[in-house]
C-alpha distance (Angstrom), angle and dihedral (degrees) to the residues before:
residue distance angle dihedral
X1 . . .
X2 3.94 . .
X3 3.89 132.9 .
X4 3.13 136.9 -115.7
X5 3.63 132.8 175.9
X6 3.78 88.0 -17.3
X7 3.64 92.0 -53.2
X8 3.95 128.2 119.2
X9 3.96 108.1 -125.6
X10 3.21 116.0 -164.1
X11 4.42 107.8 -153.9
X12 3.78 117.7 -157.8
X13 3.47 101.4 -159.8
X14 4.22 123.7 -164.3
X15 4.06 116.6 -168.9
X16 3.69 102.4 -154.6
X17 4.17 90.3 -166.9
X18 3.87 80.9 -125.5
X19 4.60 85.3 -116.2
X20 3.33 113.4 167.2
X21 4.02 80.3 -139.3
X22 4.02 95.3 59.3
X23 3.85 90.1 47.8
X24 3.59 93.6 114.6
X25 3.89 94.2 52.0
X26 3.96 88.0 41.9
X27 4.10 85.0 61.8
X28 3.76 83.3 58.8
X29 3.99 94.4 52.9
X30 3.71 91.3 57.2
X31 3.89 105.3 64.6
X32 3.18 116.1 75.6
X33 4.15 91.6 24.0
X34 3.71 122.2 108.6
X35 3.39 97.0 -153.8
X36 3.48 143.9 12.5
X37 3.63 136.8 -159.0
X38 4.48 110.5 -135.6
X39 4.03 99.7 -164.0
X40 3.66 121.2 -172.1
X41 3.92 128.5 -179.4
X42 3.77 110.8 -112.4
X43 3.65 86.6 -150.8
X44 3.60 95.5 61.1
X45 3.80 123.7 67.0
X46 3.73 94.1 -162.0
X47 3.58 98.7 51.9
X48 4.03 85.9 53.5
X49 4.24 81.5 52.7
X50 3.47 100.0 59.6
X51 3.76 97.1 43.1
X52 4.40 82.2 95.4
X53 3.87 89.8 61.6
X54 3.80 93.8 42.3
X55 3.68 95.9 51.4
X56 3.68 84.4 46.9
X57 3.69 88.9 62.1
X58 3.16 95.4 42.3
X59 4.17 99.7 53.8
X60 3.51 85.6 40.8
X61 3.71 99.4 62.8
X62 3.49 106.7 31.6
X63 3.77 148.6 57.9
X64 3.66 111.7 -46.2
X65 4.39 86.7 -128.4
X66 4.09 92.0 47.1
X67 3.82 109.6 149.7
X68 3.40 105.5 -127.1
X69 3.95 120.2 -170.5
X70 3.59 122.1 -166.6
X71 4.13 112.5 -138.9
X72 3.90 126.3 -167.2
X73 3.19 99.6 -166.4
X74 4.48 133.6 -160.6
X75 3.64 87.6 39.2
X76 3.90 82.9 158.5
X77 3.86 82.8 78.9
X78 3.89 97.3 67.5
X79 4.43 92.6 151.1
X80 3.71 88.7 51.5
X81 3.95 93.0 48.1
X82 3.95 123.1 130.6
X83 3.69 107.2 167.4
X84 4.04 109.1 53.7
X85 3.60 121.6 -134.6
X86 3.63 90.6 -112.8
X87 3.89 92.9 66.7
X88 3.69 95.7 49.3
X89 3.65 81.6 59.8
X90 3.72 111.9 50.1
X91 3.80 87.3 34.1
X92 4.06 83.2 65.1
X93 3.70 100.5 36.6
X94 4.61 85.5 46.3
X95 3.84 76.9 59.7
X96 3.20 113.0 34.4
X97 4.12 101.4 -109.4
X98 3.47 139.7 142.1
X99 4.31 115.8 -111.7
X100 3.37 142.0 -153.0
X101 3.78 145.2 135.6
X102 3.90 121.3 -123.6
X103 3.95 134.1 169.7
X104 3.55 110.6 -135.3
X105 4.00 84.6 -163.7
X106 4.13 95.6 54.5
X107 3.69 93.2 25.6
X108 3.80 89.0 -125.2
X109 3.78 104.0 170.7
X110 3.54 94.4 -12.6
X111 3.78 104.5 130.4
X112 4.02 84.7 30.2
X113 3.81 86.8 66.0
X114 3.79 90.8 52.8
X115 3.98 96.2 44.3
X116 3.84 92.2 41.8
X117 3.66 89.9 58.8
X118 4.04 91.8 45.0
X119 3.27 87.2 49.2
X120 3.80 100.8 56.5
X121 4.08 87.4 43.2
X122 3.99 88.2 52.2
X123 3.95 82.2 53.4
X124 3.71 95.4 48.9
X125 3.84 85.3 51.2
X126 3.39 101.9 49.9
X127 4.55 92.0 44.8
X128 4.31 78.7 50.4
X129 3.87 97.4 -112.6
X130 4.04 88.6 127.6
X131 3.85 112.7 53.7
X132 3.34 104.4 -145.7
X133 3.42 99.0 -168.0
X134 4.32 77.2 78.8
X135 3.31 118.9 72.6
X136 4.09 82.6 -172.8
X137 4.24 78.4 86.1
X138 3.82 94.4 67.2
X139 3.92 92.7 -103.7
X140 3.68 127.9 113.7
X141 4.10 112.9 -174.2
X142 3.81 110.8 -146.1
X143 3.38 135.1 -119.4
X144 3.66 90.8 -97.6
X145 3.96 95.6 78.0
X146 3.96 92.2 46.0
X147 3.98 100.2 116.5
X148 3.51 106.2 -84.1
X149 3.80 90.1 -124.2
X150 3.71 88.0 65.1
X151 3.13 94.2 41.9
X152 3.77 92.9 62.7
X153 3.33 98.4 39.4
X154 3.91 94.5 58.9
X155 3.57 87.2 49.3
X156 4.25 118.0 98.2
X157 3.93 130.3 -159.4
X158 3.96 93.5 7.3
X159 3.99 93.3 -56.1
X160 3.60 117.1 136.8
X161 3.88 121.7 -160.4
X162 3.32 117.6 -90.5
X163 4.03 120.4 -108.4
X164 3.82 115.7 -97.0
X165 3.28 128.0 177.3
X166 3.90 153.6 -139.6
């Protein structure tokens, strides 16, 4: 649970394991997600190489309007390094994706990574590019923003449903 704007958000959050060998069950992850999370290890070359073919994946089987973020991840293990910062960046900004480095081990930008992502999804939401109305988008409105007559009409003995979330 995070917030944004005020407002509880609830994240569901899949890790795929990013195997080569799960690939066709990672296909499966992306519809119905609105955003996903392509990591790479910045101490691997190769990983950094077959980011093109993951993000192909990805756009292909998901929402058009997915937020995609672009991690380079164990950047607490700068002398061992392979794929410069600078990379990561204009390999996100050539396709249109969020950046940022984390370290999985020191937790450096970790949960930043997962709110920065929310965060651009919540903003999608609120200019209309998600219908929410779809749960085919990846987003699931809570109870809370059922009409309030509903609301207490479903309701028995004085109960009132309980508050979900995004």
């Amino acid at each position: 649970m995070i917030t944004i704007d005020g407002k509880q958000i609830k994240l569901q959050i899949w890790d795929t394991a990013g195997q080569e060998s799960f690939r066709s069950i990672t296909r499966s992850y992306y519809r119905g997600a609105a955003g996903a999370l392509l990591v790479y290890d910045i101490t691997r070359r190769d990983t950094f190489n077959h980011l093109t073919t993951w993000l192909e994946d990805a756009r292909q089987h998901s929402n058009s309007n997915m937020v995609i973020m672009l991690i380079g991840n164990k950047s607490d293990l700068e002398s061992r390094r392979e794929v410069k910062k600078e990379e990561g960046e204009a390999f996100a900004r050539e396709h249109g994706l969020i950046f940022m480095e984390t370290s999985a081990k020191t937790a450096s930008n970790v949960e930043e990574a997962f709110i920065n992502t929310a965060k651009e999804i919540y903003e999608k939401i609120q200019e209309g590019v998600f219908d929410i109305n779809n749960e085919a988008n990846g987003i699931k409105i809570g109870p809370q923003h059922a009409a309030t007559s509903a609301t207490h009409a479903g309701s028995q003995g004085g109960q009132q449903a309980g508050g979900g979330c995004c």
